[in-house]
Backbone as numpy.savetxt, mean C-alpha at the origin, in Angstrom:
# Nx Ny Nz CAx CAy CAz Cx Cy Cz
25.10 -2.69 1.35 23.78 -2.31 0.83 22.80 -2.15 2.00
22.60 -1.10 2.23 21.19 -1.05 2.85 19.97 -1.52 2.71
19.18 -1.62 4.02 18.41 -2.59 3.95 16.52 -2.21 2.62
16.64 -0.83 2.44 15.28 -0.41 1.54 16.23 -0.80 0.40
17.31 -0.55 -0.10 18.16 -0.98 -1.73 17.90 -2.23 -1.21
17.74 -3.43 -0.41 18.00 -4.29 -0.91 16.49 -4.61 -1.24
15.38 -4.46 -0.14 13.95 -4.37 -0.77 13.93 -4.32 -2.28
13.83 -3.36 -2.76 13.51 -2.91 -4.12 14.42 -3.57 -4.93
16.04 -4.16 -4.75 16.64 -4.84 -5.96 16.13 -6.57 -5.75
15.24 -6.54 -4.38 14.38 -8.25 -4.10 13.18 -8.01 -5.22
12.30 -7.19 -4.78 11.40 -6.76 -5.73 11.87 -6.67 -7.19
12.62 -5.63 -7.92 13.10 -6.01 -9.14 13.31 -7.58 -9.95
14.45 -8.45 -9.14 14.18 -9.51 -9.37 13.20 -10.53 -9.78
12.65 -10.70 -8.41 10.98 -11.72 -8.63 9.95 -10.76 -9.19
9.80 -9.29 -9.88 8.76 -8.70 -10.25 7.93 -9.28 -11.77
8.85 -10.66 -12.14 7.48 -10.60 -13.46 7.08 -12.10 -12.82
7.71 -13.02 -12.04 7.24 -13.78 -11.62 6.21 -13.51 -10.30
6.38 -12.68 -9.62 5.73 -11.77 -8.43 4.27 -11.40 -9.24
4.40 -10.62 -10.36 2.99 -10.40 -10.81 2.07 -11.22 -11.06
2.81 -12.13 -11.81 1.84 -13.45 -12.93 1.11 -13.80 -11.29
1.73 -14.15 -10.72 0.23 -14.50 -9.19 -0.39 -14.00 -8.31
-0.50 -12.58 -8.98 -1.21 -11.68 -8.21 -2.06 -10.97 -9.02
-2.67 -11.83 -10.13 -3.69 -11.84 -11.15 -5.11 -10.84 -10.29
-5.26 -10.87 -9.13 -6.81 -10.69 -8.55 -6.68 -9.60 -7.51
-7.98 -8.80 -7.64 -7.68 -7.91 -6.10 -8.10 -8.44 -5.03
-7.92 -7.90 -3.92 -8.16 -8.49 -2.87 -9.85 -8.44 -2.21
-10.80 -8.84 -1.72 -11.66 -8.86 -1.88 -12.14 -7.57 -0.80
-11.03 -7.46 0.56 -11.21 -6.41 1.26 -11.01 -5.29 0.33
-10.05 -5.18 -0.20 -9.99 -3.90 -1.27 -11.05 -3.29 -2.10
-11.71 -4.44 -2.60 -12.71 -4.71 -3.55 -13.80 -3.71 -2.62
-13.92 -4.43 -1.59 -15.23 -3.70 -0.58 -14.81 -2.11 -0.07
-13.49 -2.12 0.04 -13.53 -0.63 0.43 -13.39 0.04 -0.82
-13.38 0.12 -1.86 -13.47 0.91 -2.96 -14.78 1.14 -3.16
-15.78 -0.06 -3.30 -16.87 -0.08 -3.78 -17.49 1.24 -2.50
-17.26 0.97 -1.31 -17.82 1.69 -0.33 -17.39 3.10 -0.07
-16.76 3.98 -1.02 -16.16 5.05 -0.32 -16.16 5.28 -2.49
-17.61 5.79 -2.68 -17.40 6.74 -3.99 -16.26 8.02 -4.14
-16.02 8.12 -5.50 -15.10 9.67 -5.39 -16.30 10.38 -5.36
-15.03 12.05 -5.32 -15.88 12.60 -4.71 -16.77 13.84 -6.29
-17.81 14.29 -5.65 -18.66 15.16 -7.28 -17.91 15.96 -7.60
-16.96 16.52 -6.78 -15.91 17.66 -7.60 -15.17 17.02 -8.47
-14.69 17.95 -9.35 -13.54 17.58 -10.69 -12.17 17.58 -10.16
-11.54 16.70 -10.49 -10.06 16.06 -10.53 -10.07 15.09 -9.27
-10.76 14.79 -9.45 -10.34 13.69 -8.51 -9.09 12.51 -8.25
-8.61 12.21 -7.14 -7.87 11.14 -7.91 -7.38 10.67 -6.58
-6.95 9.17 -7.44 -7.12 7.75 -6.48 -5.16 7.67 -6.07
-5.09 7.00 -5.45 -3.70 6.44 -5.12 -3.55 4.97 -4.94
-2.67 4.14 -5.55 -2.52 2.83 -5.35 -0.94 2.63 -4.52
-0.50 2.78 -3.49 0.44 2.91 -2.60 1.34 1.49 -2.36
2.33 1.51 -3.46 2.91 0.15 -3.17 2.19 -0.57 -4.31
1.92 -0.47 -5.52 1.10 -0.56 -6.45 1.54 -2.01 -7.28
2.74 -2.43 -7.13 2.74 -3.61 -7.78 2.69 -3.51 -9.26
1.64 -4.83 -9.78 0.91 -5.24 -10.77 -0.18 -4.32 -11.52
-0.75 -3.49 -10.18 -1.74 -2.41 -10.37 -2.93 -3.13 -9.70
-2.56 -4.19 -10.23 -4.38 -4.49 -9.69 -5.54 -3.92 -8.92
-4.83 -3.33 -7.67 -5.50 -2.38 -7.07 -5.60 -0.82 -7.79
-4.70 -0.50 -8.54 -5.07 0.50 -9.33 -6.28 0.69 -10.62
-6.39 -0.59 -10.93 -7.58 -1.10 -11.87 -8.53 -0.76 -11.09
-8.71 -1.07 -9.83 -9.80 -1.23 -9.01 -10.71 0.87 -9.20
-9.58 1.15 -8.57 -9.59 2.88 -8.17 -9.54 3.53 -9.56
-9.22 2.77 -11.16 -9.43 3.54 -12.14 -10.87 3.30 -12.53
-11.48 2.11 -11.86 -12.70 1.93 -12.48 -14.07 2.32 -11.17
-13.64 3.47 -10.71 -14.47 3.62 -9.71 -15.01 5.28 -9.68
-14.51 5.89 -11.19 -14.85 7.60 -11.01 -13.77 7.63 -11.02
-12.85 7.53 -10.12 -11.73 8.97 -10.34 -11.36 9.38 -11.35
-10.93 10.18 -11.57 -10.54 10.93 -12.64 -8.58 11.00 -13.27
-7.64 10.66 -11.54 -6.68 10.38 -12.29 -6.40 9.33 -11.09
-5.34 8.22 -11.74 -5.20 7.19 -10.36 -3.35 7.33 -10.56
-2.69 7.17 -9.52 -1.62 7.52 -9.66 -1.21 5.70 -8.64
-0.18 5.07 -9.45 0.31 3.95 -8.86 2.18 4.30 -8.87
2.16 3.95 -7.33 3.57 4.11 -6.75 4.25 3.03 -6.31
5.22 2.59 -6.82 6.08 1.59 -6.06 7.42 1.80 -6.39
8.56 1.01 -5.46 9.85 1.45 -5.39 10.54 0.63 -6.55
10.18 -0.73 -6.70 10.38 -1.12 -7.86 10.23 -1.09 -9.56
11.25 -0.99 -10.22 11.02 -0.59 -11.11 10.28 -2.14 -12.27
10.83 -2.83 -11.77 10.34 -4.10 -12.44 8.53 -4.31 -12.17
8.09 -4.25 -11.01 6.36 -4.03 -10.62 6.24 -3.07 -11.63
6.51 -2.02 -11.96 6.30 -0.77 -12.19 5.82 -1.56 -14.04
6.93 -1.81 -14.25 6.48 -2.36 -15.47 5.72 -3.07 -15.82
5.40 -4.43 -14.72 4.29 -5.07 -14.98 3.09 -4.26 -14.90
2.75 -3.40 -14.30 1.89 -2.73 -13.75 1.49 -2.03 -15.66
2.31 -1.05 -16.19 2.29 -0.79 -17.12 1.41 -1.49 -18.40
2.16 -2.79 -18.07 1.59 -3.94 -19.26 0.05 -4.19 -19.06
-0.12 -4.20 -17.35 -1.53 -4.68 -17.27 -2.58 -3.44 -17.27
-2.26 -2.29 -17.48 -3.06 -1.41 -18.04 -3.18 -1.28 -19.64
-2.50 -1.67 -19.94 -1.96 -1.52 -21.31 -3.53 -2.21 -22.10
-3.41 -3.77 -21.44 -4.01 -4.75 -21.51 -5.08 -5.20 -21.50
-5.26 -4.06 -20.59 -6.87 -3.97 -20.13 -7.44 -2.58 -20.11
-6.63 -1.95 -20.79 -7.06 -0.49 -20.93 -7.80 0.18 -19.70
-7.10 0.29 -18.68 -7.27 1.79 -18.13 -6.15 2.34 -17.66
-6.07 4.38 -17.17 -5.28 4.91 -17.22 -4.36 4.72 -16.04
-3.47 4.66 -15.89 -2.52 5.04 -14.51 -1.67 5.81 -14.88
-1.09 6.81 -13.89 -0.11 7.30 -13.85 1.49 6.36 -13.14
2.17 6.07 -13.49 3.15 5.34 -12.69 3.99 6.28 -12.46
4.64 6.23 -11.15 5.91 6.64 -10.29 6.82 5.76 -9.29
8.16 5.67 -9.74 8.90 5.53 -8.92 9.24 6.41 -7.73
8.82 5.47 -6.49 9.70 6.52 -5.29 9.18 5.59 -3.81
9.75 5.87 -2.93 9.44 5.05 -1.49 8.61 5.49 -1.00
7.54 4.87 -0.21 6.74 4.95 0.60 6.64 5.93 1.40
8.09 6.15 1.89 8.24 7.35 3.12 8.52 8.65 2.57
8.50 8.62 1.39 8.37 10.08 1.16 8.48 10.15 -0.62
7.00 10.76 -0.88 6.03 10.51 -1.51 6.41 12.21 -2.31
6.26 11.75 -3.55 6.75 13.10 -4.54 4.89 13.59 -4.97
4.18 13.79 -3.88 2.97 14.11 -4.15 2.73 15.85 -3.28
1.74 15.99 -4.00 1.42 17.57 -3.43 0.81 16.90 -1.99
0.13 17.85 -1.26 -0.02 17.73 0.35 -1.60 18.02 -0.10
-2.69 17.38 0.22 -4.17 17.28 0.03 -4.91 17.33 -1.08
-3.84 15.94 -1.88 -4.70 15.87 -3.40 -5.13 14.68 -3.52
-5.06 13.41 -2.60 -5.32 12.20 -3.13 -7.00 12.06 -1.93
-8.04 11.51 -2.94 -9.22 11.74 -2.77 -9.48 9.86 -1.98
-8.96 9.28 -2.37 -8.92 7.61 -2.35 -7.75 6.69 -2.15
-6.87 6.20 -1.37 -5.85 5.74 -1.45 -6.07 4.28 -1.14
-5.22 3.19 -1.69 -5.15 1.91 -1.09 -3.55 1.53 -0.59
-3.12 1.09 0.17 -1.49 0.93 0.73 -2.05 -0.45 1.11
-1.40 -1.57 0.64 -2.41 -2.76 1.21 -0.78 -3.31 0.39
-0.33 -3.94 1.53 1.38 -5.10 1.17 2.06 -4.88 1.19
2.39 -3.22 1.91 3.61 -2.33 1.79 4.02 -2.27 2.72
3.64 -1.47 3.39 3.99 -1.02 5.14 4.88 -1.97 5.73
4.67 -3.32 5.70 5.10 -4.47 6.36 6.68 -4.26 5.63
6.78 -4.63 4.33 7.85 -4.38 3.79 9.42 -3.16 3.91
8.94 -1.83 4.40 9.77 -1.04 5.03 10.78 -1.52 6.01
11.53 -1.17 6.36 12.35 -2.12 7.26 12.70 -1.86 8.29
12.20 -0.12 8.56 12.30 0.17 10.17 11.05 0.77 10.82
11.14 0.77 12.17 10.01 1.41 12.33 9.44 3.00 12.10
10.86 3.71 12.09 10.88 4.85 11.76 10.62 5.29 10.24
10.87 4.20 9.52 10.57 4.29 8.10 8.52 3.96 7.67
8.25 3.13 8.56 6.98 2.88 8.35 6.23 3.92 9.12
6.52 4.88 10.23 5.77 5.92 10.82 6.04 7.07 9.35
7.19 7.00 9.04 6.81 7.96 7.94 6.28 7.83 6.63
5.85 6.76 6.78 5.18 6.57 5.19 3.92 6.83 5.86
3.37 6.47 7.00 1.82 6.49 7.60 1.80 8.19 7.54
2.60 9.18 7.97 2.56 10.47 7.65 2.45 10.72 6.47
3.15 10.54 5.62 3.31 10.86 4.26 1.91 10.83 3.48
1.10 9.60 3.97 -0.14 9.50 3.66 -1.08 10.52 4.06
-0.95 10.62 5.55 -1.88 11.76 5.80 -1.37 12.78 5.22
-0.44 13.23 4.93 -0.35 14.58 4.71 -0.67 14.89 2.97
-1.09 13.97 2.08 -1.26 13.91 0.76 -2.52 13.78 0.70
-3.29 13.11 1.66 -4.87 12.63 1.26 -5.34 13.86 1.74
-6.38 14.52 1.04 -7.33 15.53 0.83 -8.36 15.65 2.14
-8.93 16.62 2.57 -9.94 16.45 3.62 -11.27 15.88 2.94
-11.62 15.03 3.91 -12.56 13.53 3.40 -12.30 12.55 2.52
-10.91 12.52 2.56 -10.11 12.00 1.75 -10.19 10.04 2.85
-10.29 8.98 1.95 -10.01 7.82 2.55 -8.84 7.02 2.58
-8.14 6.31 3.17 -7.35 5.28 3.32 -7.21 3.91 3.80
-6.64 2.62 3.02 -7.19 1.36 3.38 -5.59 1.26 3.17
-5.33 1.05 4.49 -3.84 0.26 5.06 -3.94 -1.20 5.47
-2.69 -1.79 5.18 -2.76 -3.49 5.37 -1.74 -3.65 5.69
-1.66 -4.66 6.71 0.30 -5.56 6.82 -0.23 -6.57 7.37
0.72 -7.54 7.19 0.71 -8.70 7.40 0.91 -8.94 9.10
0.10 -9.89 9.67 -0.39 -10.06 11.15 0.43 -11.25 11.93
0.85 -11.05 12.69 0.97 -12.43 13.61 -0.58 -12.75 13.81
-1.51 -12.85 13.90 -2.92 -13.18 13.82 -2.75 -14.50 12.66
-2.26 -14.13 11.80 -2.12 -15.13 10.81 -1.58 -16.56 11.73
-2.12 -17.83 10.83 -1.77 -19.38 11.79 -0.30 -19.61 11.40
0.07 -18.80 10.16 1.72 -18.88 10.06 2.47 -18.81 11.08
1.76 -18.11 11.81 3.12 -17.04 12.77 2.44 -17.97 14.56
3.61 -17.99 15.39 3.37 -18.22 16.35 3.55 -17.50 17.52
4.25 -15.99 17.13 4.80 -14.80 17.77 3.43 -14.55 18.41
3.18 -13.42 19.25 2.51 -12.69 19.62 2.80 -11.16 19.68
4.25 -10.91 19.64 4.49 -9.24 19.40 5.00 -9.44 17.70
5.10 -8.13 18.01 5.78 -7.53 16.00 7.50 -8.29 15.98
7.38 -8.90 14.77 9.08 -9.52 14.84 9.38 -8.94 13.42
10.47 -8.63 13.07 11.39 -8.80 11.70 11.75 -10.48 10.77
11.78 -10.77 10.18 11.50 -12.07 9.46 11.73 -11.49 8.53
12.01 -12.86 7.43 12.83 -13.20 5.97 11.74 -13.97 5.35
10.94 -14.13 4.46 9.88 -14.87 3.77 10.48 -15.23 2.67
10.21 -16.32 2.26 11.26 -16.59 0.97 10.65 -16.63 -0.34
10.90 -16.27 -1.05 10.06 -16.52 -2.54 10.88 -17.51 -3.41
9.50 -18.20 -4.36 10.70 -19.73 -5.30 10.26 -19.14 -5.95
11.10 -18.87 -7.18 11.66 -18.51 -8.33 11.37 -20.01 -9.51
10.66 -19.63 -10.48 10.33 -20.90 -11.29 11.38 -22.04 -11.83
12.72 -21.37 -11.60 13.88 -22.47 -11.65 14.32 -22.97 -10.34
13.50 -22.42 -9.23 13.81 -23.45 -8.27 14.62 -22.31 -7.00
15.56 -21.28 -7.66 16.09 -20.17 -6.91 15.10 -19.52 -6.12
15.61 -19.51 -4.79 14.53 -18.95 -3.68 15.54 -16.91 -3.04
14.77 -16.25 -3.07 14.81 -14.82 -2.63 14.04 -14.83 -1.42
15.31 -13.94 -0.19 14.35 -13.71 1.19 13.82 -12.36 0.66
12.53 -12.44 0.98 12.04 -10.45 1.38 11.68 -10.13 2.75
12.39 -9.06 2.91 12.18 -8.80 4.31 10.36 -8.18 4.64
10.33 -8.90 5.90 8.28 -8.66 6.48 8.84 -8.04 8.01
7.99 -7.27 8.10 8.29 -6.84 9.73 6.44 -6.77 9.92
6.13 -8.16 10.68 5.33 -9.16 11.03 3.76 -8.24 12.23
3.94 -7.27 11.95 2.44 -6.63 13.10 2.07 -7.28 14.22
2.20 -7.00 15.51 1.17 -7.70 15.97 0.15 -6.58 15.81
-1.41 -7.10 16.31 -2.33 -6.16 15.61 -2.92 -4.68 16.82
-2.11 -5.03 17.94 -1.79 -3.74 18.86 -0.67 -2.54 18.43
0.00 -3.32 17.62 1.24 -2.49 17.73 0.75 -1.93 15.86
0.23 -2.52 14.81 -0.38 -1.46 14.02 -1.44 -0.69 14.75
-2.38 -1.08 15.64 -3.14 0.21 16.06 -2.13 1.17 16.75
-1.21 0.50 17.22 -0.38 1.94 18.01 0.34 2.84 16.63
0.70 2.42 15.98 1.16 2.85 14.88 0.67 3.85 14.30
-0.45 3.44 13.60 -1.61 4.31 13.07 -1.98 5.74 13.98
-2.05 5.30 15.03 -2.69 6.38 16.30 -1.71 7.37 16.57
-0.19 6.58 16.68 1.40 7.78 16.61 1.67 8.98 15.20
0.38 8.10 14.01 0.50 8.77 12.67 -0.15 10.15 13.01
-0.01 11.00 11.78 -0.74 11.72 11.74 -2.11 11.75 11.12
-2.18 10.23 11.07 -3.54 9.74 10.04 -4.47 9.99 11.62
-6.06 10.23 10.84 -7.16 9.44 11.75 -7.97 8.30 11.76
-7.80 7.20 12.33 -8.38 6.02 12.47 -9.63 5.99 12.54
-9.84 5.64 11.19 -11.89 5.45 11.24 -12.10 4.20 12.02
-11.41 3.01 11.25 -12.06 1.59 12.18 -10.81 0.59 11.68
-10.87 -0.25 12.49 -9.81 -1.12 12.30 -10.43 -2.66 11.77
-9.67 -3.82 11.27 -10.28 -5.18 11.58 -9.40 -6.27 11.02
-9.23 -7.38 11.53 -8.50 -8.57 11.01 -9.33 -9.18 10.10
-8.46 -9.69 8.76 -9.26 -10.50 8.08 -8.04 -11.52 7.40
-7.70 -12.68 7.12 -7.21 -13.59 6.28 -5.76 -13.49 6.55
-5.66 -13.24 8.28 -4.60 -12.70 9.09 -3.46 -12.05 8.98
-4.48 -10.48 8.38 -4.09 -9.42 7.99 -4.23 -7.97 8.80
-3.71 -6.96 9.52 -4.48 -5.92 9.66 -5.15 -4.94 8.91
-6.03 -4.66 8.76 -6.91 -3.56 8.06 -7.28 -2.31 8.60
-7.32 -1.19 7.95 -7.30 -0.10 8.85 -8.05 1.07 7.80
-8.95 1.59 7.86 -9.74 2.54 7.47 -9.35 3.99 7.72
-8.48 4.92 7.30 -7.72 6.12 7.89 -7.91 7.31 6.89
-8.27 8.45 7.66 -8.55 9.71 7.20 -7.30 10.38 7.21
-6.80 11.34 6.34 -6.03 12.32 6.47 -6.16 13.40 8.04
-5.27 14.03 8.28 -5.80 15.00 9.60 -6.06 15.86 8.85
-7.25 16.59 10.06 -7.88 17.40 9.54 -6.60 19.20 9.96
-7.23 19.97 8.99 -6.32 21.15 9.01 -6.91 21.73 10.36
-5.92 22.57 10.99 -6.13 23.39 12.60 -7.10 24.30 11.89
-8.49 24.67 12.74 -9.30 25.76 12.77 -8.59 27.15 12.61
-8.64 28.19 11.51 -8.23 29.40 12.27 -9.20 30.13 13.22
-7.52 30.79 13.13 -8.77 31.57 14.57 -8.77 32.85 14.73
């Protein structure tokens, strides 16, 4: 089994115990939504990248857009995600598919959040192409709020980017590794900068990287 099948059959597993504690959005999320309105044209629409539970898709359905589209590789998230719109009534679109390559048109997503994902991919070549994949879907003036998990964090005692096993307990006591490939917070700015995204601003918070990223802009003709 390869190492993204085994991601997503980890995810499947712990996905209804995985949701029930991820009840809340994140408060950085919270602030970059609030700060980056859609836009006055019609059809707008949000992206929740790695979407989980939705929670962050709640966020981006209740902010204007017009359609919010939540993506993750798991099909078990996928469902929770389902229930908690259901629940709380607002719309999502759900899709199955990976990060690195995204069953979306090329300059339609007006708002995106990718915040718990990136880290999760398992190579580096797999996480430069999901950072493309992004730019090449988000719209001109289109925003993006990327996250992975930091050696910055007091967990970690590394100082460069490592690969690591995090374990999850399972309410009978059964523990699941998921694979983290750990940031240091040079090597997501190098990341980002190798993308074809543009880096508005960067920042650590709750020893996390955060990253503010524009789609590229299209070549001038000439």
């Amino acid at each position: 089994m390869d190492r993204r099948t085994a991601v997503r059959e980890t995810y499947d597993r712990i996905a209804s115990h995985f949701a029930s504690t991820r009840e809340y959005a994140w408060p950085e999320v919270e602030r970059f939504v609030r700060e980056h309105e859609a836009p006055a044209r019609g059809g707008s629409v949000g992206l929740d990248l790695g979407c989980g539970n939705c929670r962050h898709a709640e966020l981006l359905a209740d902010a204007g857009l017009e359609r919010v589209v939540g993506l993750d590789v798991s099909r078990g998230l996928l469902e929770a995600g389902r229930e908690r719109a259901l629940e709380r009534e607002f719309d999502v679109s759900l899709v199955q598919a990976d990060a690195a390559t995204l069953p979306l048109a090329d300059d339609v997503v007006d708002l995106a959040v990718y915040v718990a994902t990136l880290h999760h991919l398992p190579t580096r070549a797999a996480r430069r192409d999901s950072l493309d994949e992004l730019a090449r879907v988000l719209a001109p003036g289109g925003r993006a709020l990327v996250s992975a998990w930091s050696t910055a964090h007091d967990r970690f005692d590394e100082t460069e980017g490592i690969d690591t096993t995090v374990e999850w307990t399972l309410p009978g006591g059964d523990t699941v590794g998921r694979f983290y490939h750990i940031y240091a917070p040079d090597e997501f700015d190098a990341d980002l900068e190798a993308s074809d995204l543009e880096l508005v601003e960067c920042e650590l918070s709750s020893g996390n990287c955060y990253a503010t990223v524009a789609g590229s802009e299209p070549d001038a003709e000439i």
